[in-house]
C-alpha positions as CSV (number, residue, x, y, z in Angstrom):
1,X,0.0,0.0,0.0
2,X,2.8,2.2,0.4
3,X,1.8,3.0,4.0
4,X,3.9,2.6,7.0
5,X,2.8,-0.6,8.4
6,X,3.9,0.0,11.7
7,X,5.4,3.0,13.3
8,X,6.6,3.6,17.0
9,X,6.6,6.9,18.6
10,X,9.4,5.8,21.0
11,X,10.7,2.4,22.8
12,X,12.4,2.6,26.4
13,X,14.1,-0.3,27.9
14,X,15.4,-1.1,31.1
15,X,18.5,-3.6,31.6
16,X,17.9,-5.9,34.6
17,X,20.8,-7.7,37.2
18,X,19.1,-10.9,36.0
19,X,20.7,-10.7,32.5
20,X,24.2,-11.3,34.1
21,X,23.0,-14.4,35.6
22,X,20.9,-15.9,32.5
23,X,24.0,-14.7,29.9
24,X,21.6,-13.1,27.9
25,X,19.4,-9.8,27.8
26,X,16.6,-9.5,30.3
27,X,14.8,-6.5,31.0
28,X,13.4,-5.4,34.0
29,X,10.6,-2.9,32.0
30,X,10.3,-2.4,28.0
31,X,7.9,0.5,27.7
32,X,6.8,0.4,23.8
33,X,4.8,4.3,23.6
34,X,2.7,5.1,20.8
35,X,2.8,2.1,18.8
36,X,0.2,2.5,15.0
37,X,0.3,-1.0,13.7
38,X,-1.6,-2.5,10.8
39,X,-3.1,-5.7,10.3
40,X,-4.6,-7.1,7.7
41,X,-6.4,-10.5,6.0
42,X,-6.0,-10.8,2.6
43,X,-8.4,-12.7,-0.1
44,X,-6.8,-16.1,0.6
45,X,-7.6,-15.8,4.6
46,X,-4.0,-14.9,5.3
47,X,-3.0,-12.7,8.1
48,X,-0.5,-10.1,7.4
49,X,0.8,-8.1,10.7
50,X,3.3,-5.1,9.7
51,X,3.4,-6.4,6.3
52,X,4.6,-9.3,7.3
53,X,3.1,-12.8,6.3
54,X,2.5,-14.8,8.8
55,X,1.8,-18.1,7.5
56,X,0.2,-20.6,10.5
57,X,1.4,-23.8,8.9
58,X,5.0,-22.6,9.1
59,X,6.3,-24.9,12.0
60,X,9.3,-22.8,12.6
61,X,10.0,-20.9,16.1
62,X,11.8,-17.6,16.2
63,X,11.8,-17.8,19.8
64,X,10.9,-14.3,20.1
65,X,7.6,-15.1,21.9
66,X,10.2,-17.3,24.4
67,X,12.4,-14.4,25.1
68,X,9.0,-11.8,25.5
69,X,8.3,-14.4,28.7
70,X,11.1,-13.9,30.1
71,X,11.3,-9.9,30.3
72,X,10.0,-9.1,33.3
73,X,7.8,-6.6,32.7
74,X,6.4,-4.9,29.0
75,X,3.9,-1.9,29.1
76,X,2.0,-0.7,25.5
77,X,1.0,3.2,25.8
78,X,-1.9,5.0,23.3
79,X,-1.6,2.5,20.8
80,X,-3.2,2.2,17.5
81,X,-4.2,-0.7,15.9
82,X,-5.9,-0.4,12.0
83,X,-7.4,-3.8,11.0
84,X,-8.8,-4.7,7.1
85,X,-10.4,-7.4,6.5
86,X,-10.3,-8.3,2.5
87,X,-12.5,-11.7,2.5
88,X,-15.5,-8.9,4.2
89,X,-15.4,-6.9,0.7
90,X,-12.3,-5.4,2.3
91,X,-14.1,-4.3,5.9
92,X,-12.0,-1.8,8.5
93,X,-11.8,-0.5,11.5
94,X,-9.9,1.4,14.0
95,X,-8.7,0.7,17.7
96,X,-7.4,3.9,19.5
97,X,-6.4,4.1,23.2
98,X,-4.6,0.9,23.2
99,X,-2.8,0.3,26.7
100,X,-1.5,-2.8,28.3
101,X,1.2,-4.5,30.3
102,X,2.5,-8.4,30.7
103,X,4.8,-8.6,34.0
104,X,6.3,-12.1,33.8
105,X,8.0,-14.0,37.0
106,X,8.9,-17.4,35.9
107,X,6.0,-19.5,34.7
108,X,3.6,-17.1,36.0
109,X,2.1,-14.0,34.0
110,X,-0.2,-11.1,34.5
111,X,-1.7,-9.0,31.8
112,X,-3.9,-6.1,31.3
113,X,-5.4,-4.5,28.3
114,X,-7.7,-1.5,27.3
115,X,-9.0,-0.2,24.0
116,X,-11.6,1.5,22.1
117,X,-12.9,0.6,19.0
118,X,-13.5,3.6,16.7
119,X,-17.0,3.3,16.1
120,X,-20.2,5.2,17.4
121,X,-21.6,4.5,20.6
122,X,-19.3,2.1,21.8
123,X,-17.5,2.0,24.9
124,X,-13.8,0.9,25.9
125,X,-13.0,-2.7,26.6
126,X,-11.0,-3.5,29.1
127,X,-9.5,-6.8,30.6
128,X,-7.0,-8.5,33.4
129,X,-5.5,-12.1,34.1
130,X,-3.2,-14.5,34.6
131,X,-1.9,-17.4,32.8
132,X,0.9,-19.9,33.3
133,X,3.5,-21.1,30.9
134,X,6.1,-22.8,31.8
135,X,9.2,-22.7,29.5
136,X,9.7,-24.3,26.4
137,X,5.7,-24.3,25.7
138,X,3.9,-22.5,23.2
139,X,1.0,-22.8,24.8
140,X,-0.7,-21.9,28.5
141,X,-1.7,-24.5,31.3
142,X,-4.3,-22.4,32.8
143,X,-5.7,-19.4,31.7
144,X,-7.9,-16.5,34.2
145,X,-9.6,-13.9,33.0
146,X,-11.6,-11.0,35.3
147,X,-13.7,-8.5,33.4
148,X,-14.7,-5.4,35.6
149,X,-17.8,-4.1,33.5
150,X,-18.4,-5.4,29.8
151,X,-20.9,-3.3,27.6
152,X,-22.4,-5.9,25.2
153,X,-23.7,-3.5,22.8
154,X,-20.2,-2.8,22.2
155,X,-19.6,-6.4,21.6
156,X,-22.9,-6.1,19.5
157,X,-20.8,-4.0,17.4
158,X,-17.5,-5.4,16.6
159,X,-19.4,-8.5,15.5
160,X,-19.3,-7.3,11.2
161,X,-15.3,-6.9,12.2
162,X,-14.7,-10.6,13.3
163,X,-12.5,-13.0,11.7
164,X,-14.3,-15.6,12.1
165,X,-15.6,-18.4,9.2
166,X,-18.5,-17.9,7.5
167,X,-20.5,-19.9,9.0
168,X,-19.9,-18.9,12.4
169,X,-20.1,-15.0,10.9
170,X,-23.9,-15.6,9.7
171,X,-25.0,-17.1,12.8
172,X,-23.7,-13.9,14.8
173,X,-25.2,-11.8,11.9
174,X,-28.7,-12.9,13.2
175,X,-28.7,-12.5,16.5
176,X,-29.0,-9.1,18.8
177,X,-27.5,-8.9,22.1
178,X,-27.6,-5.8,24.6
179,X,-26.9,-5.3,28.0
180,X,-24.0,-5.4,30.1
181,X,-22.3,-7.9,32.2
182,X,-20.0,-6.9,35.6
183,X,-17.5,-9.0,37.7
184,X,-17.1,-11.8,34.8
185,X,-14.6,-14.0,35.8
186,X,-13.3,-17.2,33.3
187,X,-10.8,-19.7,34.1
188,X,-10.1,-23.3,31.9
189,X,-7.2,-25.4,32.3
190,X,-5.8,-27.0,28.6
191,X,-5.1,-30.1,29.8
192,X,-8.1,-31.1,31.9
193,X,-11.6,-29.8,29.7
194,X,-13.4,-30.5,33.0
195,X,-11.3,-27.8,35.0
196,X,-13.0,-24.7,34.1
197,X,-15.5,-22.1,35.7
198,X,-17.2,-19.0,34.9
199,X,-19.1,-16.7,36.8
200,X,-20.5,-12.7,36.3
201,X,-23.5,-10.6,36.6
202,X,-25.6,-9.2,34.0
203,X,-28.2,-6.2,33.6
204,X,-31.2,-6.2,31.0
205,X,-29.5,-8.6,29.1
206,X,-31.2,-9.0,25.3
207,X,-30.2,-12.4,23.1
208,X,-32.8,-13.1,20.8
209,X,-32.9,-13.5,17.0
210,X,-33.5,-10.5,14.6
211,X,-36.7,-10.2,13.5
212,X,-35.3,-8.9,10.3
213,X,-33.4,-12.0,9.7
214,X,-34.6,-15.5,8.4
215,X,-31.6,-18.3,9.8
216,X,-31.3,-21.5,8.3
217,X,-31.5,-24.5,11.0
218,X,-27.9,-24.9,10.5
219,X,-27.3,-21.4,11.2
220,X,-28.8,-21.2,14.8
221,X,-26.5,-20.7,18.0
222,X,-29.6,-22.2,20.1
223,X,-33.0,-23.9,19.1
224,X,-35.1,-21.5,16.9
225,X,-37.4,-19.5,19.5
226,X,-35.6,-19.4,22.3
227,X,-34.5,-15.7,23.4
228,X,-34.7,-13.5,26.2
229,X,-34.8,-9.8,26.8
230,X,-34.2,-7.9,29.8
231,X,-32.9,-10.5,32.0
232,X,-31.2,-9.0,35.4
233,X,-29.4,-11.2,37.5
234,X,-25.7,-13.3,38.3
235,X,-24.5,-16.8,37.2
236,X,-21.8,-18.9,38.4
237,X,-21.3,-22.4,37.0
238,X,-18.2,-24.7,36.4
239,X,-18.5,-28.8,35.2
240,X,-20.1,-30.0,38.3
241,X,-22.7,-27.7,38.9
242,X,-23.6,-24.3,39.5
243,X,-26.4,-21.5,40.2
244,X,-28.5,-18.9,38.7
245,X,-30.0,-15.8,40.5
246,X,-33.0,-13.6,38.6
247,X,-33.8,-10.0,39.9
248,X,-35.8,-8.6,37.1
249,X,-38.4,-6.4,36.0
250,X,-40.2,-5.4,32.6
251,X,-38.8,-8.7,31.5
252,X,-39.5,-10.8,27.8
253,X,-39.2,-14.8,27.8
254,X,-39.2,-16.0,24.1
255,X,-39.8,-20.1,24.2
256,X,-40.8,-22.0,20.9
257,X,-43.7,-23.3,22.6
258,X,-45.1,-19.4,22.2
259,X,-46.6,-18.2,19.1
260,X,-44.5,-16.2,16.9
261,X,-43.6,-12.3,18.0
262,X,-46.0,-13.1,21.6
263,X,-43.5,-13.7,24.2
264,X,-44.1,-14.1,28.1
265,X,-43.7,-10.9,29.7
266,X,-43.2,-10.3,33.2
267,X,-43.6,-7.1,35.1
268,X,-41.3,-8.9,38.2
269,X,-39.2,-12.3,37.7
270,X,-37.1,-13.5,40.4
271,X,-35.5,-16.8,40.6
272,X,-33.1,-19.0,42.8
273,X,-31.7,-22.0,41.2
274,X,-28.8,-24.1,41.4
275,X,-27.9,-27.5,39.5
276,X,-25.5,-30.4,40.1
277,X,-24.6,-32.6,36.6
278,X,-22.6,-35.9,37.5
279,X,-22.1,-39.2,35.7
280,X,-23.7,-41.2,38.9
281,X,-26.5,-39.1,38.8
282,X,-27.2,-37.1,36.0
283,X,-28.6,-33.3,36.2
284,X,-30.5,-32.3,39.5
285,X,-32.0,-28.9,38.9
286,X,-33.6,-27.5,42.4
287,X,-35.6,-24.5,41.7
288,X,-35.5,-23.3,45.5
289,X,-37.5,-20.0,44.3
290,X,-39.6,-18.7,41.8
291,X,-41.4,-15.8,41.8
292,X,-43.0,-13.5,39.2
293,X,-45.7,-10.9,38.6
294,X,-47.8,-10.5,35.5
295,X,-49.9,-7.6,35.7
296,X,-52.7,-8.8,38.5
297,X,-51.4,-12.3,38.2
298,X,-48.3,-13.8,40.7
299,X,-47.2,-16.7,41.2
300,X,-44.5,-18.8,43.3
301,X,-42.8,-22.3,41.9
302,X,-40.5,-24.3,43.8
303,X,-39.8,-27.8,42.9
304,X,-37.0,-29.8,41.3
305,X,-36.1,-31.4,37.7
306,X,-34.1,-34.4,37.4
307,X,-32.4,-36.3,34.5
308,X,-30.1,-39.4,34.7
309,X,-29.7,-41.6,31.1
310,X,-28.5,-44.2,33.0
311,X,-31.6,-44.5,35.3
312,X,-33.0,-47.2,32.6
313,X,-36.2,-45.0,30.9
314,X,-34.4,-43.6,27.9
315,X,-32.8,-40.5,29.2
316,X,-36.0,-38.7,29.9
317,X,-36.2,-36.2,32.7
318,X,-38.9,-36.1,35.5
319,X,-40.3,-32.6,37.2
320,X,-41.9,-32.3,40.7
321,X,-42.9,-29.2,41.7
């Protein structure tokens, strides 16, 4: 393009003691300010970062990622980042305000990272976490991830942006989401798929399809119908269990067992529920609390659902409330 591909305002580095020990350079801070980078996919799906190829079937290791781990600490100031995307008809967009640091002690590593998209109404991202990598792997163990306050319509947003396939890309296409989630916190272990957990609040959340949009069964993140809007309340779940709390008002439940554009609305809907999912037993879903108010009309469930395909009868649940 002629363009620079990647430009830095300034780059300070600080030498540290532990570099006479290890016979090579270590730093105790690299402070990379200003940093307008440019990265791009090209027709073929390639990525291209600074003009560079990089090509992921290339097996070779520079060992630059190596030697990033062992500097003990990097900081990113007011960073740009410029991204095209050539298979979306050439797509772009801007990220300004780009901060972040990485402070590394051994196999241990904490990370932080802000940004804004440049687009109307959206709000900054920003994330912390940890991770461990122990030398000589290219890959994490374990992974944590804490979220403060997460706006979803700017997720909402950066959706057209993703380089993602296209059959994942049409599926997102047809959905909305809204609301925002607080206190999200994420943790998975590579090795073990069971070891992971999630947990988080959200606020007048809103996933339902569009309206506007007609998806093909294959294109459906959930079961056609299925959609909620407004939902107020906090999850916490991991492979053994978990629980759900509702505090909402002015409220939409879409099910497919509603007709068409009539979902359930609920002036009040508040819930207590927790669930325990084990190979002896199955699912056990207690529903310690359910309230709700529809206009004149209340009503309170308690009860519990429970489905175990090795009980012998075909893997079909049973509900007492």
């Amino acid at each position: 393009s002629g363009k620079p591909q990647l430009t830095l305002e300034s780059v300070d580095a600080v030498v540290s003691w532990q570099s006479l020990l290890a016979m090579e350079i270590r730093l105790a801070c690299l402070q990379v300010n200003h940093p307008d980078l440019h990265i791009r996919r090209d027709a073929q799906g390639r990525f291209h970062i600074a003009g560079i190829l990089i090509d992921p079937d290339d097996k070779k290791d520079s060992g630059f990622s190596e030697w990033l781990m062992k500097q003990s600490a990097i900081v990113v100031t007011d960073g740009k980042v410029h991204w095209q995307d050539d298979i979306r008809k050439g797509i772009a967009l801007d990220i300004r305000d780009i901060a972040g640091s990485l402070e590394n002690s051994g196999a241990d590593h904490d990370f932080t990272i802000r940004a804004k998209p440049d687009l109307p109404g959206t709000e900054t991202l920003e994330m912390k976490g940890s991770f461990t990598m122990p030398s000589g792997k290219k890959e994490p163990d374990a992974v944590s991830v804490a979220v403060d306050r997460l706006d979803v319509d700017t997720l909402s947003a950066l959706i057209p942006f993703l380089p993602v396939d296209d059959s994942l890309y049409r599926r997102l296409q047809g959905y909305q989401f809204a609301g925002k989630l607080a206190d999200i916190a994420v943790e998975w272990h590579r090795q073990d798929a069971s070891a992971w957990s999630v947990k988080g609040s959200f606020d007048n959340l809103v996933a339902r399809e569009k309206a506007d949009v007609k998806l093909m069964e294959n294109d459906r993140l959930w079961p056609s119908g299925l959609g909620v809007v407004g939902l107020t309340g906090k999850v916490s779940a991991n492979a053994q269990g978990g629980s759900l709390s509702l505090d909402s008002t002015q409220t939409a439940i879409l099910l497919p067992a509603y007709p068409a554009g009539k979902p359930q609305t609920f002036d009040e809907l508040k819930a207590e529920l927790a669930w325990t999912q084990s190979e002896t037993d199955g699912l056990v879903l207690d529903i310690q609390e359910m309230t709700f108010r529809q206009k004149a009309v209340t009503g309170r469930v308690s009860g519990q659902y429970t489905r175990n395909p090795a009980s012998g009868n075909g893997g079909a649940g049973s509900l007492a409330l």
